[in-house]
KOLDREN-630317 format. One line per 5 residues: number of its first residue (from 1); their letters; for each residue z, x, y of C-alpha. Coordinates in steps of 0.05 Angstrom, whole numbers, plus 32768, in hexadecimal, padded with zeros to 4 digits. Each point is the difference from the previous one (the first is absolute). Example, Ala and Ser with C-alpha at 12.3 -4.5 7.8 and 13.67 -1.06 7.14 Angstrom:
REM KOLDREN-630317
1> as> 809C,80F6,7FA6  7FF3,801B,8045
REM end
This chain:
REM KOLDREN-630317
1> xxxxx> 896A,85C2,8F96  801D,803C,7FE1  8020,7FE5,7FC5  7FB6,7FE2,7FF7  7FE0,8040,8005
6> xxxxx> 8032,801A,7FC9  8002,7FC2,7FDA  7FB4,800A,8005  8009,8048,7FEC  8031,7FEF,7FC5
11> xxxxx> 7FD0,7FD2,7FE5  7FC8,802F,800C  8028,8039,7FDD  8013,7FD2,7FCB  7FB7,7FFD,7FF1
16> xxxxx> 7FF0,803A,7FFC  803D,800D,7FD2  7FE5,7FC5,7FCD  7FBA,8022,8007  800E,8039,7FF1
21> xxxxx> 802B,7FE4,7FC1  7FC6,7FDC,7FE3  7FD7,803E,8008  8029,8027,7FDC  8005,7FCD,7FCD
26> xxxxx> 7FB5,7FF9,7FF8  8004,804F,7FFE  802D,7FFF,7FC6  7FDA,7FC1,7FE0  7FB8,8036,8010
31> xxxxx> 8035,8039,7FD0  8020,7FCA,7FCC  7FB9,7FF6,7FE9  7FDF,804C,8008  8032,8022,7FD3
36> xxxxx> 7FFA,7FCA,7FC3  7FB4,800C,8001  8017,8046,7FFA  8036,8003,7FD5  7FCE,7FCC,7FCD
41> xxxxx> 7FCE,803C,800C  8033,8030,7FED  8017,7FDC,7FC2  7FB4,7FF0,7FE3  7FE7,8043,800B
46> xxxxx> 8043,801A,7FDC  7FF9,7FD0,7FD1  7FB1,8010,7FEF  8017,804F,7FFF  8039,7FEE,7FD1
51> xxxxx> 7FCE,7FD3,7FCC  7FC7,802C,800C  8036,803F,7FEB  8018,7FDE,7FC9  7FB8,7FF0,7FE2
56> xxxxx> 7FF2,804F,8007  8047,800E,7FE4  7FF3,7FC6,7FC7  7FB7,8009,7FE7  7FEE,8046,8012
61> xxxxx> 803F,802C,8004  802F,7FF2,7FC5  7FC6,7FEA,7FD6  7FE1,804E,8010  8051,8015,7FF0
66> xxxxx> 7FF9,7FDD,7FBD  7FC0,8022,7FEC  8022,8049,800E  803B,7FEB,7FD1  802C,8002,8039
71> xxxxx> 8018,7FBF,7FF9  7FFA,7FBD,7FD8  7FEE,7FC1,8023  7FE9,7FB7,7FEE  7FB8,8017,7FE2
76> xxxxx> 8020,8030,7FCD  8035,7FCA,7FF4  7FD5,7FC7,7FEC  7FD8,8035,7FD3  8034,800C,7FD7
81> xxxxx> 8014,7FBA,7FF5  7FB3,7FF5,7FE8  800C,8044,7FCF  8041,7FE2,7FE8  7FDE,7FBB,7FED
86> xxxxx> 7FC3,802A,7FDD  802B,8028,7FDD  8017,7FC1,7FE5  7FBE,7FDE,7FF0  7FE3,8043,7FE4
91> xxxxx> 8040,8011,7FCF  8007,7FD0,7FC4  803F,801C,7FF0  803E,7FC4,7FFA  804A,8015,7FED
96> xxxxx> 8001,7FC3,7FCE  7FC3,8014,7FD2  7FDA,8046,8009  8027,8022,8037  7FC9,803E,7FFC
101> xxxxx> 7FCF,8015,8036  7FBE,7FDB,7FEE  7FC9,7FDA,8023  7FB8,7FFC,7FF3  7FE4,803D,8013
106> xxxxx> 803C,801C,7FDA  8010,7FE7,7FC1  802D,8016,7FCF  8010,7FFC,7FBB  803B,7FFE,7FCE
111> xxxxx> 7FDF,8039,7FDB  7FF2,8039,802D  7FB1,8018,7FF9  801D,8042,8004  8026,8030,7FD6
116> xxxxx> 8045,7FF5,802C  801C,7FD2,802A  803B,800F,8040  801D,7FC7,8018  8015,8000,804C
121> xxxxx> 8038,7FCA,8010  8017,7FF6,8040  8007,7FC6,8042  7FC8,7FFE,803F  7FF3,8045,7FF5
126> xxxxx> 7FDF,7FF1,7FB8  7FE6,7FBF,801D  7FE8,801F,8036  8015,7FD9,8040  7FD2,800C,803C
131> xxxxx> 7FC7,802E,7FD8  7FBD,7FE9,8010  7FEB,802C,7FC2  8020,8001,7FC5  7FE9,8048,7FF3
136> xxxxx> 8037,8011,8035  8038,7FE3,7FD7  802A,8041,7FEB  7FED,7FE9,7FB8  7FC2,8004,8006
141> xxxxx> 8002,8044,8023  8028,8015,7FC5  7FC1,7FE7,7FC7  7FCE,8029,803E  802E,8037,8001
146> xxxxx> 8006,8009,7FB7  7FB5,7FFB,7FF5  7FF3,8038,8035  802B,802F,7FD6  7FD0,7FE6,7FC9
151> xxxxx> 8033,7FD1,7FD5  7FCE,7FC6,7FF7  8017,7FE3,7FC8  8038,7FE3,800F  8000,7FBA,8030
156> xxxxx> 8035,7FEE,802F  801C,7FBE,800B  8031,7FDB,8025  8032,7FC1,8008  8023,7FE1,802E
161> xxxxx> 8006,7FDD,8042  800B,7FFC,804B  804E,7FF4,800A  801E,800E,7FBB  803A,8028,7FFC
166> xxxxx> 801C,802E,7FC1  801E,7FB9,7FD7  7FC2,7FD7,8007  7FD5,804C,7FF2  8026,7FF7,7FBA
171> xxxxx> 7FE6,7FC2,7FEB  7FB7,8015,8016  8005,8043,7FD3  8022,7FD1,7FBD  7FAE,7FD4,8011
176> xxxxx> 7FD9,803A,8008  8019,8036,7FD3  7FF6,7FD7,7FB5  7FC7,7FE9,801A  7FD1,8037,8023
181> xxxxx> 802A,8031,7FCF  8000,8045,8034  800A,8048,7FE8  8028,8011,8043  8027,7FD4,8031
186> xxxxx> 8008,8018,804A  802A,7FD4,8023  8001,8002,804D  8040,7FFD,8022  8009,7FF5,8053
191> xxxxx> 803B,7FFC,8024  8003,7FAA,800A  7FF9,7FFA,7FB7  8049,7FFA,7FF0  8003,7FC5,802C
196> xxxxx> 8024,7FCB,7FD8  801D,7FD9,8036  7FC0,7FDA,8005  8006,7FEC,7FBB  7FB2,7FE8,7FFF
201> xxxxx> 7FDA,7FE1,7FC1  7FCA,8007,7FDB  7FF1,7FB7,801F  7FFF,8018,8045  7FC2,802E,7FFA
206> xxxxx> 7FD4,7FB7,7FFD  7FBB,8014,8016  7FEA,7FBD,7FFF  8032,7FFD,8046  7FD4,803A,801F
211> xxxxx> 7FEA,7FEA,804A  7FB0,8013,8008  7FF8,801D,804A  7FCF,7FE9,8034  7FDC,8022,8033
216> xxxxx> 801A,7FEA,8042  7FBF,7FF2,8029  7FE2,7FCC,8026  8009,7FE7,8046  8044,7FDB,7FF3
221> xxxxx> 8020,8044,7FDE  7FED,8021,8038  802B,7FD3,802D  8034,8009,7FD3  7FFE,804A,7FFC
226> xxxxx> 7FE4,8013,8043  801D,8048,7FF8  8008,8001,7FB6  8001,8056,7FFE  8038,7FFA,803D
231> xxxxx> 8028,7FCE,7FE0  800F,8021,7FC2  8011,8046,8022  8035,7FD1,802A  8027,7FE1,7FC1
236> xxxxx> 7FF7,8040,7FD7  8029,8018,803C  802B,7FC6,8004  800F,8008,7FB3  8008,804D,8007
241> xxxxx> 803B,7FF6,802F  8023,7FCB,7FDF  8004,8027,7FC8  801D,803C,801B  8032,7FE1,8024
246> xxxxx> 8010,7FBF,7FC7  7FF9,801F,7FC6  8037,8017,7FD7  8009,8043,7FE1  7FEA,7FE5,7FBE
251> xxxxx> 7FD3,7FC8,8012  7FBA,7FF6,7FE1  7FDE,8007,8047  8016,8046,7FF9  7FE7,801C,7FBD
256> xxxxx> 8018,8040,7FF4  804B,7FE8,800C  7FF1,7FC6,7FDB  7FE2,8029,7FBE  803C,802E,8004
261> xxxxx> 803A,7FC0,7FFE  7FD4,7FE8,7FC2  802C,803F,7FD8  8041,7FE6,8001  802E,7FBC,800E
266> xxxxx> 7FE4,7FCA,7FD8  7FB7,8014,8006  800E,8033,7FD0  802E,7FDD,7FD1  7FC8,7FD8,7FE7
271> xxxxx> 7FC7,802F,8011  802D,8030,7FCE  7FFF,7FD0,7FCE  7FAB,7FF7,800C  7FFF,8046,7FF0
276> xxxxx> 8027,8002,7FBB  7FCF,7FCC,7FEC  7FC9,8027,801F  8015,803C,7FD6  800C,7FD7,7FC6
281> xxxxx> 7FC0,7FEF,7FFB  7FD7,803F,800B  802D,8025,7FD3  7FEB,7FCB,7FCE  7FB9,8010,8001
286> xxxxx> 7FDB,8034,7FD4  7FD6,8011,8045  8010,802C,802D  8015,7FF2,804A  801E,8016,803A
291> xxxxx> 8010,7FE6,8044  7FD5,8015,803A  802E,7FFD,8048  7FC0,7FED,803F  8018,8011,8043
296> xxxxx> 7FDC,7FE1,8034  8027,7FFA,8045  8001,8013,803D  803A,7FF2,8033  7FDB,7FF1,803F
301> xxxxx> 7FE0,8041,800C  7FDC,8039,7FDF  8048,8021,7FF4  8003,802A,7FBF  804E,801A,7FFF
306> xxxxx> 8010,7FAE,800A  7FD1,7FEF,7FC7  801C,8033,7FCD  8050,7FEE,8019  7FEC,7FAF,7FED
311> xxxxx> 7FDF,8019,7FBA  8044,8028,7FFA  8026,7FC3,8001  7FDF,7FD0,7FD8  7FDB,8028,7FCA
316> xxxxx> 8037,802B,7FD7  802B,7FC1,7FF0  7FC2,7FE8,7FE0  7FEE,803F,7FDB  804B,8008,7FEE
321> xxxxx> 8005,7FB4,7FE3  7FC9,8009,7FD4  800C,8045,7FEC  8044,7FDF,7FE7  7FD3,7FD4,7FDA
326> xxxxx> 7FD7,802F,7FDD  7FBD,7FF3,802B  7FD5,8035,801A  7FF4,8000,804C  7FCE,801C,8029
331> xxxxx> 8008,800A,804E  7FBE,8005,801F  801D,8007,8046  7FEE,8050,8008  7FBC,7FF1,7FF7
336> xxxxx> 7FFC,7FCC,802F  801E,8017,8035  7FDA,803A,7FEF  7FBA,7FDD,8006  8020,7FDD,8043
341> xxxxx> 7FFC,8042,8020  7FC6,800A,7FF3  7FE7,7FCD,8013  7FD9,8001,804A  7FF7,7FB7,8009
346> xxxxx> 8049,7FF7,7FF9  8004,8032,8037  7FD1,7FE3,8026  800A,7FC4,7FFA  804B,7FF0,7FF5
351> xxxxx> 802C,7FD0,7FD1  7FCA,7FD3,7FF9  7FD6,8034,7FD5  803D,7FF6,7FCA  7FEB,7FBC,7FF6
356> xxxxx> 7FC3,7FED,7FD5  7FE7,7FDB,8043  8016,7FFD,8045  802B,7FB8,7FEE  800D,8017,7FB8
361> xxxxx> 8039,8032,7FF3  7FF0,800A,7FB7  7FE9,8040,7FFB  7FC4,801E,800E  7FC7,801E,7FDF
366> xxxxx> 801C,804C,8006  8047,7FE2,7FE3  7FE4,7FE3,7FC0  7FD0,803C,7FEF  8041,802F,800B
371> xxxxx> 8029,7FCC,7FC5  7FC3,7FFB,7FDD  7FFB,804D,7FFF  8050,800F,7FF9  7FF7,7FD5,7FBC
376> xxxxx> 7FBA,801D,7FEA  802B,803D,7FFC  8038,7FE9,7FDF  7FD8,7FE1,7FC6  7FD6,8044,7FFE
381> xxxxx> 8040,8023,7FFD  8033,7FD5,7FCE  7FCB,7FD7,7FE3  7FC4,8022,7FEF  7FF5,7FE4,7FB5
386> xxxxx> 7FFE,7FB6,802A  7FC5,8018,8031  7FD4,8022,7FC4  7FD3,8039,800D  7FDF,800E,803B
391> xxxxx> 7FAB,7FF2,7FFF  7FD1,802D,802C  7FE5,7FE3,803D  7FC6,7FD1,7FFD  7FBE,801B,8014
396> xxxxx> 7FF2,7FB5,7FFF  8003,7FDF,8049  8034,7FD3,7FFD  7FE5,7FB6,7FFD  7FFF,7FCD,8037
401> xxxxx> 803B,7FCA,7FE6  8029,7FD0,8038  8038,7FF4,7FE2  801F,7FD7,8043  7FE6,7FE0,8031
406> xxxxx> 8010,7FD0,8046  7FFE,7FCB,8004  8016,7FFE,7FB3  7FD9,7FC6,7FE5  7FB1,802D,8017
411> xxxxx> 7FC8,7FEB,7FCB  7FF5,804B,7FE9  7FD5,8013,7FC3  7FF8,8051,7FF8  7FE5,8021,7FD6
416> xxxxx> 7FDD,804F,7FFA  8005,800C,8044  7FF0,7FC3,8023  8033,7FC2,801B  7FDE,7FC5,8015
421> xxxxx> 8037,7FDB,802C  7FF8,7FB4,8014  800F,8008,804B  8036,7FCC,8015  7FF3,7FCC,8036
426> xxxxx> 8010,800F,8047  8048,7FDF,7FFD  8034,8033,8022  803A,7FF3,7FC2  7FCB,8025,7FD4
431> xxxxx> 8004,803F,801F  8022,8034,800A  8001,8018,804F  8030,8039,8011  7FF5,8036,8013
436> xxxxx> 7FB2,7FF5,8013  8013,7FB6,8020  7FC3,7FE6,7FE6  7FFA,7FDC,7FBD  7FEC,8025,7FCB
441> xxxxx> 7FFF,8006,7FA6  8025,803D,7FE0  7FF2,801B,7FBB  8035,8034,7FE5  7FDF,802E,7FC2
446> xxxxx> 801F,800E,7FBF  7FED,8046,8008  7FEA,801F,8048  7FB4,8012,7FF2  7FD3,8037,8024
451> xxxxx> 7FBD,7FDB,802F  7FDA,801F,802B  7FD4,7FB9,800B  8025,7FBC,8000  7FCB,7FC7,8000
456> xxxxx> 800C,7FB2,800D  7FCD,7FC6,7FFC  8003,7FBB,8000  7FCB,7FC8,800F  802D,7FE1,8034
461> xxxxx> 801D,803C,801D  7FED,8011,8044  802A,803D,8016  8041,801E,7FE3  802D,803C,8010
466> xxxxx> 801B,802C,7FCD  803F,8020,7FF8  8023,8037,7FC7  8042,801A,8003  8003,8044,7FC9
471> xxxxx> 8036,801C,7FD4  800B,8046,8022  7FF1,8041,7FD1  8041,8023,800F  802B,7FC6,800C
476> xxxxx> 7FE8,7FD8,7FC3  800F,7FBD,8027  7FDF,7FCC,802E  8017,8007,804A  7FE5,7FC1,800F
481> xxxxx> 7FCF,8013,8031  7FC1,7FCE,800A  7FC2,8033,8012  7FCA,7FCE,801C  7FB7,8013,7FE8
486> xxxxx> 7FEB,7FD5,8032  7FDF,7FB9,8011  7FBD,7FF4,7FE5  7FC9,7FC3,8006  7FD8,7FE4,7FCE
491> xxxxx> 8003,7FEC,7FB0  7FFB,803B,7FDF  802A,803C,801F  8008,8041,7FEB  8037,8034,801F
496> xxxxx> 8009,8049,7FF2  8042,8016,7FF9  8018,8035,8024  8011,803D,7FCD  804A,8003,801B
501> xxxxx> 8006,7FBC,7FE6  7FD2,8002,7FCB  8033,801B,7FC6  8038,7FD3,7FE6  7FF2,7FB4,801F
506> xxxxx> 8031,7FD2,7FEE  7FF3,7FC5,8023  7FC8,7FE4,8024  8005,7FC3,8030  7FCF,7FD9,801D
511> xxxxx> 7FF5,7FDC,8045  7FBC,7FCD,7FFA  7FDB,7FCF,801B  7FE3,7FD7,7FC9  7FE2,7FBD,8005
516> xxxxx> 7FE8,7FC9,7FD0  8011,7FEC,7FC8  7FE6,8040,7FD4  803E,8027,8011  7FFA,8036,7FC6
521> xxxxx> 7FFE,8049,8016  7FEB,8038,7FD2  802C,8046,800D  7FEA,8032,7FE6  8017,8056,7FFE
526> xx> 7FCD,8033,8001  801A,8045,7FF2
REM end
């Protein structure tokens, strides 16, 4: 009876035991499925705070960075591709037939219309490689310059291309000298044109191979890109490291060590024998000439003993070389660096204010008025009987003339002081956007003109807003700076111009809404 009771009690307690399993099984069942609804919680809302974060970061933050001029993302990026394909379209200029500066708004002749002629010879920085306006080329600050100091009758032109180097310069001075015939030659020198390792050709400068950008919109870009602004700022980091820690001392990736091995081994073998041709051929000519040495980098940061100890090393081999060869040079660093210093958006705003624009690292509208005005006083100094005597001032206004425009191929006529403009269709590859990030039309003057009215009408346009950027009085250049007059409604608009940016426009861009097929608008400058 006992060993009943316990067997009873042994099977009762193993019961219990096997009860009280399955409940704790079903207990850790009742956990095994709370904590992945949690942790699934967990991960969405970290995920939703990490996409939402990244949107901020992608489309509001770096895009508001890029506007400062702190950095350069994918907006400024693709603008400069655009300006690089314009500058193409708008610049008739080929190495194989007339390698000058011409395009329709800008013409030029064999015989100069005025009493003396300069020539300017020279790579991207006579081309003019990421200027939206040609009147920012240093060139054509020079022609500005020299007319300010009241030398107007003597023109200023230039040759050359994106790319070339000091040999392939040569054969685009033995085109355009015998041809155009100049009283002066000013050849620009930098610090990569010795390159001869390259060993490019004439053929390789094809324009007919030029790529035509397009504007990435649409749904399916967007999927592609979903943080476009993001993206970029990743590989440009990416890129930055690999090429301080891969690069070798004298590796392109790192240009100032790579300019500086250009001046000896077998770089400068044949670069020495580019030069005695060089010389030959300049000391050949009944002309004038000298060579003009354009310093232009930076090293990474806004570091003034750094620049001057790079400039050390690659510029007096240079000046030595053709000093041996009987050729003038002139160093136009002092007054660059100079105009650097003074320069409070390069203070403000970093390395990126060296560069014409933030993804553009040829220089900058402060950097070609300082070599436009280091040469203005050379030829005043050495060259007087070239620049003629000086004229008094104009009481005249000066008259409304666009001599460049965006996109290149705008239907202008002009004349007195009226442009009527055909106003493109709305297709985003016609446009310039950056820095407003809205399309818009820009028209770059001859001469920077005095308005206190600006007035635009069209039968088809409905609104439009109006922007000027001015040549500064004491500075005697363009910062760049878009002032909006603001957005107005209606066909026939009218804006007063404020008087601190009344004197000196020199360009004038425009944002409309025009629709129809009667696409003309009249601009007009009341003074």
């Amino acid at each position: 009876m006992g060993w009943t009771i316990k067997d009873s009690g042994v099977i009762a307690t193993g019961e219990e035991i096997h009860k009280t399993r399955a409940e704790k099984m079903d207990k850790g069942a009742q956990k095994a499925t709370i904590f992945p609804q949690l942790s699934v919680k967990y991960f969405s809302l970290s995920l939703a705070l990490i996409l939402f974060v990244s949107v901020v970061l992608d489309r509001l933050i770096i895009p508001a960075l890029e506007d400062e001029g702190k950095i350069v993302s994918a907006s400024w990026s693709d603008e400069d591709d655009f300006i690089y394909y314009w500058a193409h379209a708008r610049n008739k200029a080929d190495l194989t037939v007339n390698p000058v500066w011409h395009s329709n708004l800008w013409p030029v002749t064999e015989k100069s219309p005025k009493a003396h002629r300069i020539l300017v010879l020279g790579d991207s920085f006579a081309w003019g490689h990421g200027y939206n306006n040609m009147n920012d080329i240093w060139w054509r600050q020079l022609a500005r310059e020299l007319s300010r100091r009241g030398f107007n009758d003597v023109e200023v032109i230039a040759a050359g291309m994106q790319g070339l180097n000091t040999r392939l310069e040569l054969d685009v001075a033995k085109k355009v000298i015998p041809k155009f015939k100049p009283d002066l030659i000013i050849w620009g020198y930098i610090p990569n044109d010795a390159d001869e390792m390259s060993r490019l050709k004439t053929e390789d400068f094809d324009q007919k191979l030029l790529f035509r950008p397009h504007r990435k919109n649409g749904l399916l870009e967007a999927f592609k890109g979903l943080y476009p602004h993001l993206s970029y700022q990743l590989i440009a980091l990416r890129e930055a490291y690999l090429r301080k820690t891969r690069s070798g001392e004298f590796a392109k990736e790192n240009p100032p060590n790579w300019e500086f091995s250009l001046l000896s081994g077998e770089n400068w073998k044949i670069y020495s024998k580019t030069l005695d041709s060089t010389a030959e051929y300049l000391n050949s000519l009944s002309v004038p000439s000298f060579i003009m040495l354009l310093p232009y980098e930076c090293p990474g940061k806004v570091d003034f003993d750094a620049i001057k100890t790079h400039y050390d090393r690659v510029f007096p081999p240079i000046k030595k070389a053709f000093a041996e060869r009987n050729i003038r040079v002139v160093d136009s660093f002092d007054t660059w660096v100079e105009s650097a210093k003074n320069e409070a958006n390069l203070k403000k705003q970093g390395v990126l204010w060296f560069g014409i624009n933030p993804a553009n690292a040829h220089p900058n509208r402060w950097a070609t008025y300082a070599y436009g005005a280091h040469a203005a006083n050379v030829l005043e100094k050495d060259y007087s009987e070239i620049l003629g005597a000086k004229s008094e001032a104009s009481k005249e206004p000066a008259q409304l003339r666009v001599n460049d425009c965006i996109p290149p191929d705008l239907q202008i006529q002009q004349g007195g002081n009226k442009v009527v403009v055909v106003y493109p269709m709305k297709l985003g590859d016609d446009f310039r956007n950056m820095p407003l990030r809205k399309p818009f039309v820009e028209l770059n003057l001859e001469t920077p003109i005095d308005a206190k009215e600006i007035r635009l009408g069209g039968t088809g346009l409905k609104s439009a807003s109006l922007y000027v950027t001015n040549v500064d009085a004491q500075k005697h250049f363009d910062s760049g700076e878009m002032v909006n007059l603001g957005q107005k409604a209606g066909s026939w608009l009218v804006w007063t111009v404020p008087e601190s940016h009344s004197h000196a426009i020199n360009t004038i861009s425009i944002s409309a809404n025009v629709v129809g097929s009667a696409r003309g608008l009249i601009l007009e400058f009341k003074n």
